[in-house]
C-alpha positions in Angstrom: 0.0 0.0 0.0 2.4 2.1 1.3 4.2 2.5 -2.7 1.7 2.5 -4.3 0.2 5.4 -2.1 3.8 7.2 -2.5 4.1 6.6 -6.2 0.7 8.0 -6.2 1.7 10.6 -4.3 4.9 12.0 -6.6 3.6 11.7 -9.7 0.6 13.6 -8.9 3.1 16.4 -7.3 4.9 16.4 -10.1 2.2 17.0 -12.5 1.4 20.4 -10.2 4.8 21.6 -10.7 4.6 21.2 -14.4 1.5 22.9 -14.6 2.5 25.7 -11.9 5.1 27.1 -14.6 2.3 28.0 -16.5 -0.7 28.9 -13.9 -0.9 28.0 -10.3 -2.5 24.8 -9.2 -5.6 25.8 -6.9 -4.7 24.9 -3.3 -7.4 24.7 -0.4 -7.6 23.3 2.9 -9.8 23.1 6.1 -9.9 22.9 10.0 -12.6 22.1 12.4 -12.5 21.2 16.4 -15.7 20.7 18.8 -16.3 21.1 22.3 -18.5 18.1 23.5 -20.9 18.1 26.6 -23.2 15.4 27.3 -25.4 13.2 30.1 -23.8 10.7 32.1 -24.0 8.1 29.5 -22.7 10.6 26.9 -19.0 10.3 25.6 -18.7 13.6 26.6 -20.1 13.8 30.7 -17.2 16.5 31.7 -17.2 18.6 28.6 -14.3 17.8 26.3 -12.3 19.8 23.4 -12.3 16.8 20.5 -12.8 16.1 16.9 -9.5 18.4 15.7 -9.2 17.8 12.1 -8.0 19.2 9.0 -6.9 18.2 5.5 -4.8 19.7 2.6 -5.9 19.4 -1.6 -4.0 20.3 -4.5 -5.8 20.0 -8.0 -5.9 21.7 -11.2 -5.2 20.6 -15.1 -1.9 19.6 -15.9 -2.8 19.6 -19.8 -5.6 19.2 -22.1 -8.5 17.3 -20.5 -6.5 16.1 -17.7 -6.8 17.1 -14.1 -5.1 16.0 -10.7 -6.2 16.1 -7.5 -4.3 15.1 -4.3 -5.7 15.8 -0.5 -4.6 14.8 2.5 -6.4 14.7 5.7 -6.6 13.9 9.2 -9.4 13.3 11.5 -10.4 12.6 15.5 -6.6 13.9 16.1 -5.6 10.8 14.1 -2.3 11.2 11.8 -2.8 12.7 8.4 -3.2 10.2 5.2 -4.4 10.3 2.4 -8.1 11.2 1.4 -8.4 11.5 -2.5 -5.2 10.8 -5.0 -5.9 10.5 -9.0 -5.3 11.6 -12.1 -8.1 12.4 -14.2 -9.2 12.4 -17.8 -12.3 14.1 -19.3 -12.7 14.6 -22.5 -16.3 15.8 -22.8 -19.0 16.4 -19.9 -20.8 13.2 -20.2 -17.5 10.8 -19.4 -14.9 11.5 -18.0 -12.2 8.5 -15.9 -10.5 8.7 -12.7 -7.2 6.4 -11.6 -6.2 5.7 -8.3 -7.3 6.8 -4.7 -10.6 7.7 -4.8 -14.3 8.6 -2.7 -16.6 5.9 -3.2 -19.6 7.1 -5.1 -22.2 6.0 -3.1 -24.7 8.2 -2.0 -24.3 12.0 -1.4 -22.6 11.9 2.2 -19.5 10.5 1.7 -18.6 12.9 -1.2 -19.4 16.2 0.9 -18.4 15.0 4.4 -15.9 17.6 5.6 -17.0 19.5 8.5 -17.1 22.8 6.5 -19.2 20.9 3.8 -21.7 20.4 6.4 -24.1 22.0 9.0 -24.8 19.3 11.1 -22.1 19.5 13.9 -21.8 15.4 14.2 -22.2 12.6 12.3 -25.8 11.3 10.8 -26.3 7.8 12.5 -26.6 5.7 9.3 -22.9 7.0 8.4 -21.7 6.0 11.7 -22.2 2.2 11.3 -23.4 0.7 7.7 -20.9 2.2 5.7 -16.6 3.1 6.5 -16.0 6.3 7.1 -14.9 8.5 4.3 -15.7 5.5 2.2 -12.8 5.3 -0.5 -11.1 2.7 -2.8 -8.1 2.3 -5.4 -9.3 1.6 -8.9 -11.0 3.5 -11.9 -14.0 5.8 -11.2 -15.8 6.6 -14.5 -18.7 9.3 -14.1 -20.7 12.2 -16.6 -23.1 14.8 -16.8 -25.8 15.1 -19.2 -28.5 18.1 -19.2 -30.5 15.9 -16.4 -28.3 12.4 -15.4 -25.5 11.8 -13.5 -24.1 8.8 -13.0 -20.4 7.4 -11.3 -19.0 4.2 -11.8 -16.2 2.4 -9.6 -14.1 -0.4 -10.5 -11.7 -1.0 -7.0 -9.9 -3.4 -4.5 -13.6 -3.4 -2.5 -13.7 -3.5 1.2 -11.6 -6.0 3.9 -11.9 -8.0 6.7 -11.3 -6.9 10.1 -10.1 -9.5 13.1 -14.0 -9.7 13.8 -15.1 -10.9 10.6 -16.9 -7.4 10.3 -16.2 -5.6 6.7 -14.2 -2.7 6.6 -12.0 -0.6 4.4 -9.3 -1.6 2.8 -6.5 -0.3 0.2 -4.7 -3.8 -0.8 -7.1 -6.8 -2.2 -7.4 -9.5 -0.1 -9.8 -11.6 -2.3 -9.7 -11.8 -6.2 -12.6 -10.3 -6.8 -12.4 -6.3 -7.9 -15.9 -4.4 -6.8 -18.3 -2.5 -8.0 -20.2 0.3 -6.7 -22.9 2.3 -8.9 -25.0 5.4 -8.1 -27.3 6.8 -10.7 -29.5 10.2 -10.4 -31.4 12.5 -12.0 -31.3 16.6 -11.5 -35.4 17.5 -12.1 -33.9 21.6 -11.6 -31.4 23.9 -10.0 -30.5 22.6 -6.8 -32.9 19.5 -7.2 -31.5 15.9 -7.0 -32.3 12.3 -6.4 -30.1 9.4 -7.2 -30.2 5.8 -6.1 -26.7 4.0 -5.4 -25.8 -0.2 -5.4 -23.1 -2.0 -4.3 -21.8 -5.7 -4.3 -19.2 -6.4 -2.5 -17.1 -9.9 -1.7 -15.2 -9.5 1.3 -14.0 -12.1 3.2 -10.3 -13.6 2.0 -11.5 -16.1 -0.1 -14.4 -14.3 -1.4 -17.4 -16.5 0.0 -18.5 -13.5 2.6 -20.7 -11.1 0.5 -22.0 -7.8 1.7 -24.9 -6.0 -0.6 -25.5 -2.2 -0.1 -27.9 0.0 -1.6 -28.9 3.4 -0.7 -31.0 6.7 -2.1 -30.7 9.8 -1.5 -32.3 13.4 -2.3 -31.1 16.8 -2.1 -32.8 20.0 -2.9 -30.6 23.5 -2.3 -31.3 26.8 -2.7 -30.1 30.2 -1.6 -32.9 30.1 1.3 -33.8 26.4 2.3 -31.4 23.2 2.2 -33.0 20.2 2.7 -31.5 17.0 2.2 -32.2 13.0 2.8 -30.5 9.6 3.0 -31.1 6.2 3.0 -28.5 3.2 3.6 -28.7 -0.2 3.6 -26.1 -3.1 4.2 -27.1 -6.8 4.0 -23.9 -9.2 5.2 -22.7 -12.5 5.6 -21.7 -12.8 9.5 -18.6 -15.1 10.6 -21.5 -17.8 11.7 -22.8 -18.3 8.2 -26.1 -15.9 8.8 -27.3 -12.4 7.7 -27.3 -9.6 9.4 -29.5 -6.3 8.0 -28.4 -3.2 8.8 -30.0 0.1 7.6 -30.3 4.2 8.3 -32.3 7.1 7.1 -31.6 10.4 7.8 -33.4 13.9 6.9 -32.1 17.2 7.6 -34.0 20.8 6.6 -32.5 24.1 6.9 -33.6 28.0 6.6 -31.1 30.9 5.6 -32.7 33.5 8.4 -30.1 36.7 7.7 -26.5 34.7 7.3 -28.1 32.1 9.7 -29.3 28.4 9.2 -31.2 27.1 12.1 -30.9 23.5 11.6 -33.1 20.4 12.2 -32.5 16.6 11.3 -34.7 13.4 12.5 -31.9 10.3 12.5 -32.7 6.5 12.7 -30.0 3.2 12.8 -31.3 -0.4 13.1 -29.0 -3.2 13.3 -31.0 -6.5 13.6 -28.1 -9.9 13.7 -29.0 -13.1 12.5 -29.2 -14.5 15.9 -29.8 -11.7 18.6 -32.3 -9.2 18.7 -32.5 -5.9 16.5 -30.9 -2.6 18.2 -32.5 0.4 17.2 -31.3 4.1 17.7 -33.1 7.0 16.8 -31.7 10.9 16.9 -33.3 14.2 16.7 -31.1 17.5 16.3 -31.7 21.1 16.4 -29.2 23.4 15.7 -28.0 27.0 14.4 -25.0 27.5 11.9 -23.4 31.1 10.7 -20.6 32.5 9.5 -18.6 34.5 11.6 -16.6 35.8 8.9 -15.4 34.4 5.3 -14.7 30.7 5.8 -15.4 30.1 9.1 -18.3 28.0 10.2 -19.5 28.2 13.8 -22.5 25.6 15.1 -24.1 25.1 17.8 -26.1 21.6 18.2 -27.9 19.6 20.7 -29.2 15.9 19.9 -31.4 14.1 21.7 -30.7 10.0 21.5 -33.2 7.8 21.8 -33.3 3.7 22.1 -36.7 2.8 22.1 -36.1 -0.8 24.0 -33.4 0.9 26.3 -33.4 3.4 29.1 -30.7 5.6 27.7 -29.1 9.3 29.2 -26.8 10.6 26.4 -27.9 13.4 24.9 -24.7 15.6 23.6 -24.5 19.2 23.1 -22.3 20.0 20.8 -19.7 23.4 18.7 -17.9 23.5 16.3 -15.8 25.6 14.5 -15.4 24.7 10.9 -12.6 26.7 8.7 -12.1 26.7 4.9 -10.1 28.7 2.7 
């Protein structure tokens, strides 16, 4: 991993100093840190200053319908690696190919999930459990843009096997089979999307462990409302030869009220194991998001979480300063 990530790495570094004799490559980067306080049950009972991350890009053409793009990012004070690193070739709006480290195009989240991207202080539910964080793979990414489809297509390594049998991201095949993932949408206006996503995956080292995700999702932006919605769905073979079902919605609506977004989202996570009983969690937020001044995100945010089968005390209040520039 470690070579291919550095050969990666140089060429695409290379191909920005090329093109930097002629125009500058565009260079942005973010920041964000939180202060948690919680219940009892919370992670945060004391208050705690936690979440500092922060990531680097650098992208730009480096010749005729070839671009670049190489970020690197670190999250939950975790060292920095490597979020996105390809080279790209497009040579009209409707196709255009990617090669090597790459997001994962399923669904809308795990494209724009930077803090600054975002004005929900923490993570939707289903995006805590059925699929990796920052869900990325090394392959080809093929994707294009017509007057109203969009589509993105992934040929990569696919994800791992942890020690618990559990999938989980990887960057080196440990099976023979190479994965697919699809997502396919529509964009009925300005601002208005919906697009539905798929996913077969082999996992397990010899490739009889299968995982299946699908998900949908709908966004619809303007300059006064955001609202946006997500559905996820994982069905996997467990280490005991069963199927467990695991699935998350989220929906989030937001009002521009004179720079400010109050901010409300309804979040539900079931997890129901071949052989124990299904876990539920449910979440509502409200919150408020502005912009102290260009590029700097401030939100405040209190969830309330809710098992419906368990007496639980961990609701979390929650800022966070998000930075862009």
């Amino acid at each position: 991993m470690k070579s291919i990530l550095a050969g990666l790495s140089a060429l695409l570094l290379a191909a920005a100093v090329v093109r930097a004799q002629q125009s500058p490559p565009e260079v942005h980067g973010h920041f964000s840190f939180s202060f948690l306080r919680g219940e009892a049950e919370s992670d945060a009972p004391s208050g705690s200053f936690e979440d500092i991350g922060g990531g680097l890009s650098l992208s730009g053409l480096f010749a005729a319908n070839f671009d670049y793009r190489f970020e690197l990012r670190s999250r939950a004070e975790a060292r920095f690696g490597m979020e996105e690193a390809w080279l790209g070739f497009n040579p009209f709006p409707a196709f255009g190919v990617r090669a090597g480290l790459y997001l994962v195009p399923f669904g809308r989240f795990n494209r724009f999930n930077r803090p600054h991207e975002n004005l929900l202080a923490g993570t939707p539910l289903p995006f805590t459990s059925v699929t990796p964080e920052s869900w990325r793979d090394i392959g080809l990414l093929a994707s294009g843009r017509t007057s109203f489809l969009f589509y993105a297509l992934s040929l990569g390594n696919g994800l791992g096997e942890n020690e618990a049998g559990e999938p989980e991201q990887q960057f080196r095949d440990n099976n023979a089979s190479k994965d697919v993932v699809g997502r396919l949408g529509i964009q009925w206006k300005a601002g208005l999307e919906t697009a539905v996503s798929y996913s077969r995956q082999e996992f397990g080292p010899a490739g009889a462990r299968r995982a299946d995700l699908l998900g949908a999702d709908a966004s619809w932006i303007t300059d006064n409302y955001r609202i946006l919605g997500e559905y996820v769905r994982m069905e996997k073979d467990d280490a005991a030869g069963g199927r467990v079902n695991e699935e998350g919605w989220y929906v989030q609506l937001a009002l521009d009220y004179k720079s400010l977004w109050p901010v409300a989202s309804y979040q539900r996570l079931k997890t129901d194991p071949a052989a124990s009983p299904a876990v539920e969690r449910r979440r509502w937020t409200v919150g408020l998001a502005g912009i102290l001044f260009s590029g700097t995100l401030l939100k405040f945010e209190y969830a309330w979480n809710r098992e419906p089968d368990a007496e639980v005390d961990n609701d979390l209040f929650s800022v966070q300063v998000a930075v862009s520039f």
